[in-house]
C-alpha positions in Angstrom: 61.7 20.6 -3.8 62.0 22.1 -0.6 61.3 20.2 2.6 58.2 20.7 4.2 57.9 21.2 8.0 54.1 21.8 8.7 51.5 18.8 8.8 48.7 20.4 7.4 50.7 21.8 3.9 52.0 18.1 3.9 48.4 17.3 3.2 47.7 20.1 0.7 50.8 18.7 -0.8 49.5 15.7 -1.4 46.0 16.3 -2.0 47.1 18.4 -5.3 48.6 15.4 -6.8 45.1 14.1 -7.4 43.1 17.2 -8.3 43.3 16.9 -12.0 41.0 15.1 -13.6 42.1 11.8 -15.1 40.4 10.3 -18.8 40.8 6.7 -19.6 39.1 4.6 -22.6 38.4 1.4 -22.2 36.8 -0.2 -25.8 33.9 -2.6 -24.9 32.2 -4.3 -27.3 28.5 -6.3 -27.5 29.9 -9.5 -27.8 32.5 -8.7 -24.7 29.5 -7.3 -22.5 27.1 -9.9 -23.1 28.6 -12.6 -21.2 29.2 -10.5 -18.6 25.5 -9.4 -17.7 24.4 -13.2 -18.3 24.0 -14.5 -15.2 22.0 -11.2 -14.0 19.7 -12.3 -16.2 19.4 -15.8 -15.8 18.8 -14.5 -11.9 16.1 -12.3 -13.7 14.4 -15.2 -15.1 14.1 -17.8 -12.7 12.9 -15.0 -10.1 9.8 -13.9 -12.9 9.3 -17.7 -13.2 8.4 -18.0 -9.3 6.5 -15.2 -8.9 4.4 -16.2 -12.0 4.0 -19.8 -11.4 3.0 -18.0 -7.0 0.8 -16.4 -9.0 -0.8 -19.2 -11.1 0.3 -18.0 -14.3 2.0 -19.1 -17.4 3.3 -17.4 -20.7 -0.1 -17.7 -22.6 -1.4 -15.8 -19.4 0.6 -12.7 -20.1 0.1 -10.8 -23.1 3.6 -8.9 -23.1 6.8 -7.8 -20.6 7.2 -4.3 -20.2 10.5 -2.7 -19.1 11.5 -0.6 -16.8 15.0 1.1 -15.9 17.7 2.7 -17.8 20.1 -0.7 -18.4 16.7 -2.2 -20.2 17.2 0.3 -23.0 19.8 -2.3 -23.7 18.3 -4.8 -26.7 20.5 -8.1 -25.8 19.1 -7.8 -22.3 14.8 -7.1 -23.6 15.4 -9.7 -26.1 17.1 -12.9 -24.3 14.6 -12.0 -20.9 11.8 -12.2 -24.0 12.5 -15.0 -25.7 13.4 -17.1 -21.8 10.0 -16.6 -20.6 8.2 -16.9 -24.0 6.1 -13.4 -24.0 6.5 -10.7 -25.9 8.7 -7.3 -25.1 6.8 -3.9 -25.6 8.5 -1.2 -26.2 6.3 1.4 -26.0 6.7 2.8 -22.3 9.5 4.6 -21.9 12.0 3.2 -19.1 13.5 6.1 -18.3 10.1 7.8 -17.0 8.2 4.8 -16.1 9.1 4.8 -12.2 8.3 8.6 -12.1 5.2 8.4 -14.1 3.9 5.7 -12.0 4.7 7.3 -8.6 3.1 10.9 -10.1 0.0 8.7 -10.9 -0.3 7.3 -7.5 0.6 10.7 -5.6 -2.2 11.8 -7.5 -4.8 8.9 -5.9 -3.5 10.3 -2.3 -5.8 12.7 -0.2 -3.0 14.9 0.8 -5.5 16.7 3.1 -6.5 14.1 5.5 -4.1 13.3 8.4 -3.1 10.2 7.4 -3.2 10.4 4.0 -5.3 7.9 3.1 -6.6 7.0 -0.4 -9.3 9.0 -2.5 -12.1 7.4 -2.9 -12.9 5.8 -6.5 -17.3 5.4 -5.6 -19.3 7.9 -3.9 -23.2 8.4 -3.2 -25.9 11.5 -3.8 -28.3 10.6 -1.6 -31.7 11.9 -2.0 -33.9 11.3 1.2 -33.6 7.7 2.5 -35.3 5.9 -0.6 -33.4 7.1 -3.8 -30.0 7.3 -4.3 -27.2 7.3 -7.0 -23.8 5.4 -6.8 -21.7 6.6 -9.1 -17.7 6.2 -9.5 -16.0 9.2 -8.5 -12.6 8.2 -9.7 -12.6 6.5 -13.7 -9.2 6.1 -15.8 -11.9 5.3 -19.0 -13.9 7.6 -21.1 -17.3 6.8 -19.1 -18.2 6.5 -15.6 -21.3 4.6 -14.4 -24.3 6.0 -12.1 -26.5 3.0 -10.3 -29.8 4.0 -9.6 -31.0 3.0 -5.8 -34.7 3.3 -5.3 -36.4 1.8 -2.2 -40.1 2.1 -2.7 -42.6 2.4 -5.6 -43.2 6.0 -7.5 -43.2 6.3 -10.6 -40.9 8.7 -11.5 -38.4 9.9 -13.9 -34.4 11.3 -14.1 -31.8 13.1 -16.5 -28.4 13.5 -16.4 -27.0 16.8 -17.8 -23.3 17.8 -17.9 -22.5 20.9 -16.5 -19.6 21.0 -18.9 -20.7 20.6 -22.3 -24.4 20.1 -22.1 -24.8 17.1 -22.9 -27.9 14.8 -21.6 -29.2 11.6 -21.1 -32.7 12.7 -22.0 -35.8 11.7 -19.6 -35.4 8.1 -18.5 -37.6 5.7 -16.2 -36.5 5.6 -12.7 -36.4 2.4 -11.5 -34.2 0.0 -8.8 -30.7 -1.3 -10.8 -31.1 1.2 -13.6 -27.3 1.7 -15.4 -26.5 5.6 -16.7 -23.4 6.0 -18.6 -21.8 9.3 -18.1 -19.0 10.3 -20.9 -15.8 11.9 -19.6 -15.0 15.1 -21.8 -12.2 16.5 -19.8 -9.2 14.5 -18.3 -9.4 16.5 -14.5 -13.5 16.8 -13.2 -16.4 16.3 -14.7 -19.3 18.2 -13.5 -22.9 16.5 -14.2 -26.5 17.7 -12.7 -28.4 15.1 -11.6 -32.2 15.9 -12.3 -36.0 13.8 -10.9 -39.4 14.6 -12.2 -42.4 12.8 -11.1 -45.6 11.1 -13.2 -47.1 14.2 -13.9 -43.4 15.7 -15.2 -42.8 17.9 -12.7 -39.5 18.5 -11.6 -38.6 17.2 -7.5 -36.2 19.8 -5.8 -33.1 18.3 -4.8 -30.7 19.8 -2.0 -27.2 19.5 -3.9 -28.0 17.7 -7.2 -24.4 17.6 -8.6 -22.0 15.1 -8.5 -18.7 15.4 -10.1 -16.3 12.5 -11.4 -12.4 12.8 -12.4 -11.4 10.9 -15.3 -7.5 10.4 -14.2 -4.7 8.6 -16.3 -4.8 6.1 -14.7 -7.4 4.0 -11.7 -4.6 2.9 -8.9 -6.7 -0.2 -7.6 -6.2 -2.1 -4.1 -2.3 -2.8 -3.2 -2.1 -6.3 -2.4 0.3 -7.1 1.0 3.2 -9.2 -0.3 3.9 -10.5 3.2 1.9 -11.9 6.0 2.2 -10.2 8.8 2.0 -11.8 12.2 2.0 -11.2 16.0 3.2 -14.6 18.2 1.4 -15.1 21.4 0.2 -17.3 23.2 -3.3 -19.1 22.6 -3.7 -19.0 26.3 -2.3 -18.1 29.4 0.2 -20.9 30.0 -0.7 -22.5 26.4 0.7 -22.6 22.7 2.4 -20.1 21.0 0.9 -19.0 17.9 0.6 -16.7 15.3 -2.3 -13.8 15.2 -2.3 -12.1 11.8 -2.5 -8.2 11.2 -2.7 -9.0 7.5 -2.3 -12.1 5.1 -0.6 -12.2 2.1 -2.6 -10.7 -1.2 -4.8 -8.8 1.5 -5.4 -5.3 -0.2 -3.8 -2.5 1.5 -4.0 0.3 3.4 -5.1 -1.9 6.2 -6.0 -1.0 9.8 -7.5 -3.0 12.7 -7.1 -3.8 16.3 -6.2 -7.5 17.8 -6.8 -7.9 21.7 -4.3 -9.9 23.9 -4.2 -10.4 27.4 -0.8 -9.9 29.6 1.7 -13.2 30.6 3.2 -12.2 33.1 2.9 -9.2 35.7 4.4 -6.0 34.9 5.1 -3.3 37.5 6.6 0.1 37.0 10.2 1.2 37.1 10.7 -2.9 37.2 13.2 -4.4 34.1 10.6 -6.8 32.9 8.6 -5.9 29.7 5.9 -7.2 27.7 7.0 -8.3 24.3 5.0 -8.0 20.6 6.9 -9.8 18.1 6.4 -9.1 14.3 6.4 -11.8 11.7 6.6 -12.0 8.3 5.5 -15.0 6.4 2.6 -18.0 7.4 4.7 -20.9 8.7 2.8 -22.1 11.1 5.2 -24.6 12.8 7.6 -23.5 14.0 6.5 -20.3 13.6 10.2 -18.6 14.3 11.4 -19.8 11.0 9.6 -16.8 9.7 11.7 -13.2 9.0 11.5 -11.7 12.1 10.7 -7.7 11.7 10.6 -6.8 15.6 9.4 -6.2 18.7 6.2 -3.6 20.0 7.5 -3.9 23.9 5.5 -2.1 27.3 8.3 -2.0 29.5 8.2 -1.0 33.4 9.2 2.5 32.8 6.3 3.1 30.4 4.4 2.6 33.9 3.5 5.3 36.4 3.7 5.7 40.1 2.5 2.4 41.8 0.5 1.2 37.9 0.6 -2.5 37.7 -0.3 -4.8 34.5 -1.5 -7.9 36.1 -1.2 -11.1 34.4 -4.1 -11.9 31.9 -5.2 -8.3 32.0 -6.1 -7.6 28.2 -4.1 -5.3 26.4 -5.3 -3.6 23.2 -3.3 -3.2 20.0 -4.2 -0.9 16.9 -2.3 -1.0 13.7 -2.0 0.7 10.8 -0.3 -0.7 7.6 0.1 1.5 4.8 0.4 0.9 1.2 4.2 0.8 1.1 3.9 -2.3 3.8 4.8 -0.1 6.5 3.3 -1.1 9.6 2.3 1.4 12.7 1.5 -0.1 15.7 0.6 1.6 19.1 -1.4 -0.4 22.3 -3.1 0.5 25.7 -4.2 -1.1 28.5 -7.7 -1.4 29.3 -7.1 -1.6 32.9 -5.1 1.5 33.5 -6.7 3.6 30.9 -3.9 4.2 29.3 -2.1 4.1 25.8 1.1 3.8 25.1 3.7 5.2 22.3 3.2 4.3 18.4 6.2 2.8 16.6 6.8 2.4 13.3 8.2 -0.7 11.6 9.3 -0.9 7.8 10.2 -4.6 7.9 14.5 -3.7 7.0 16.2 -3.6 9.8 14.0 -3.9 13.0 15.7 -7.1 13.1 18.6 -5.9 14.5 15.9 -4.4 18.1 17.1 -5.7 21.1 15.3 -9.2 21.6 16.0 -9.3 24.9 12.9 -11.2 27.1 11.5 -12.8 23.9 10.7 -15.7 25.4 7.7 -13.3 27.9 5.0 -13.2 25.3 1.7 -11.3 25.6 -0.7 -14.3 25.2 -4.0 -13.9 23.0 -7.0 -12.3 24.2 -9.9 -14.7 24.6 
């Protein structure tokens, strides 16, 4: 082989010695695999034993274990996580399309049209002048939907459904306060239905927009429940006890939004290095409260300021939040004295953790 001179044909040299592809069998049998995925799934176990007896729950609670996830295809895995926790495997959802059918389901609950994409809305109202109205679920995974009849004052009167869809109708029924209409669902996307009032003498009562319309979807995504608690610390009052001020407790249904008020520690003047510190909490132990995750910290530093602004001590500052279904929480704040709000930051409880902590000890305090 000739002797090569230039560095980069050294490299091409020696990158060719691995460009072919390489094929090697390794036999593996059940019996040899078994023991080797054994303690995954003693881990497996003891972690569905927690959250079931969290949850107040034992075997005879749950009528079967479904799986989800390629490796669950696997029988020896279904089978010994079965038989540990004494309920029944089902086998009938696939575990290869599971995840994306259920993420499909739930993309399909979201109102892609509104800014923050906020939930679609599974009850709605027809409202016919202040007294009479009709509730009605908007959003039903079954084969009938329900219509509650809302009547504030006395008439005798009567209604009818009719489906714009198949014509199919309730027939003339008495109007009265709590009266229960099932609709059937013929079609699995909207449901189109006429909603129809006559008074004692039969005489049909106009009504503005008399439709209402319900979607019979796969499935009804119901409220997200927080797994975490999350928590501001500050201080009860100027000077006092620090404590925590929750955003959301743990099982609270989400999306979630609110606003919490606090009022300044210390004073904060522009272009100065000081800051005023938020820190986020997960978990509810109360004393001491730091043994909690921390997640991070919402800060108003002195260059958020202006000019000659100052944040006096004990001045309230305002805090809105926004935590989504995924956990994420959005937090931005203002202060009522300057009249003005600062940035939004985002926090997906990961690796916030690693935020400068710098000044943790300068709380805001609570607002009282």
């Amino acid at each position: 082989m000739d002797s090569i001179t230039d560095k980069g044909e050294l490299e091409r040299s020696a990158l060719s010695l691995f460009v072919e592809a390489m094929y090697l069998d390794v036999p593996l049998s059940r019996d040899a695999l078994n023991p080797l995925i054994d303690s995954l799934l003693d881990d497996t176990v003891e972690i569905s034993c927690t959250a079931m007896k969290k949850a107040g729950l034992t075997a005879s609670d749950i009528e079967r274990l479904v799986f989800v996830g390629g490796p669950t295809n696997y029988a020896y895995l279904r089978d010994k996580v079965s038989s540990e926790l004494a309920v029944r495997s089902d086998t009938g959802v696939n575990p290869m399309t599971a995840v994306a059918e259920g993420a499909s389901i739930f993309a399909e609950s979201i109102d892609w049209s509104s800014g923050n994409h906020s939930r679609k809305s599974k009850n709605a109202d027809l409202n016919i002048g202040s007294a009479l109205s009709f509730k009605y679920e908007s959003r039903v995974a079954g084969n009938k939907a329900r219509v509650l009849c809302s009547l504030k004052m006395n008439a005798e009167l009567m209604f009818e459904a009719e489906s714009n869809d198949t014509g199919w109708t309730s027939g003339r029924l008495e109007l009265k306060d709590g009266t229960l209409l099932e609709l059937p669902l013929a079609k699995d996307e909207d449901n189109s239905f006429r909603v129809l009032v006559y008074d004692k003498r039969g005489r049909k009562i106009p009504i503005p927009e008399p439709v209402i319309t319900i979607t019979k979807t796969l499935a009804s995504v119901g409220a997200i429940p927080a797994s975490p608690a999350i928590a501001v610390s500050a201080f009860d009052k100027l000077g006092g006890t620090e404590k925590l001020v929750y955003l959301v407790r743990k099982d609270e249904p989400l999306p979630k939004k609110g606003r919490v008020t606090f009022k300044a520690a210390q004073t904060l003047s522009a272009k100065s290095g000081s800051s005023l510190n938020f820190n986020l909490w997960e978990g509810e132990i109360e004393t001491p409260y730091d043994d909690n995750r921390f997640v991070g910290v919402y800060k108003i530093s002195g260059s958020d300021l202006y000019g000659g602004d100052v944040i006096q001590a004990g001045s309230e500052i305002v805090c809105d939040y926004e935590i989504s279904d995924g956990g994420a929480l959005s937090m931005s704040a203002s202060s009522a004295s300057l009249g003005t709000e600062f940035a939004r930051k985002n926090f997906y409880f990961h690796d916030e953790a690693k935020l400068d902590l710098e000044d943790t000890g300068k709380l805001a305090g609570e607002g009282r």
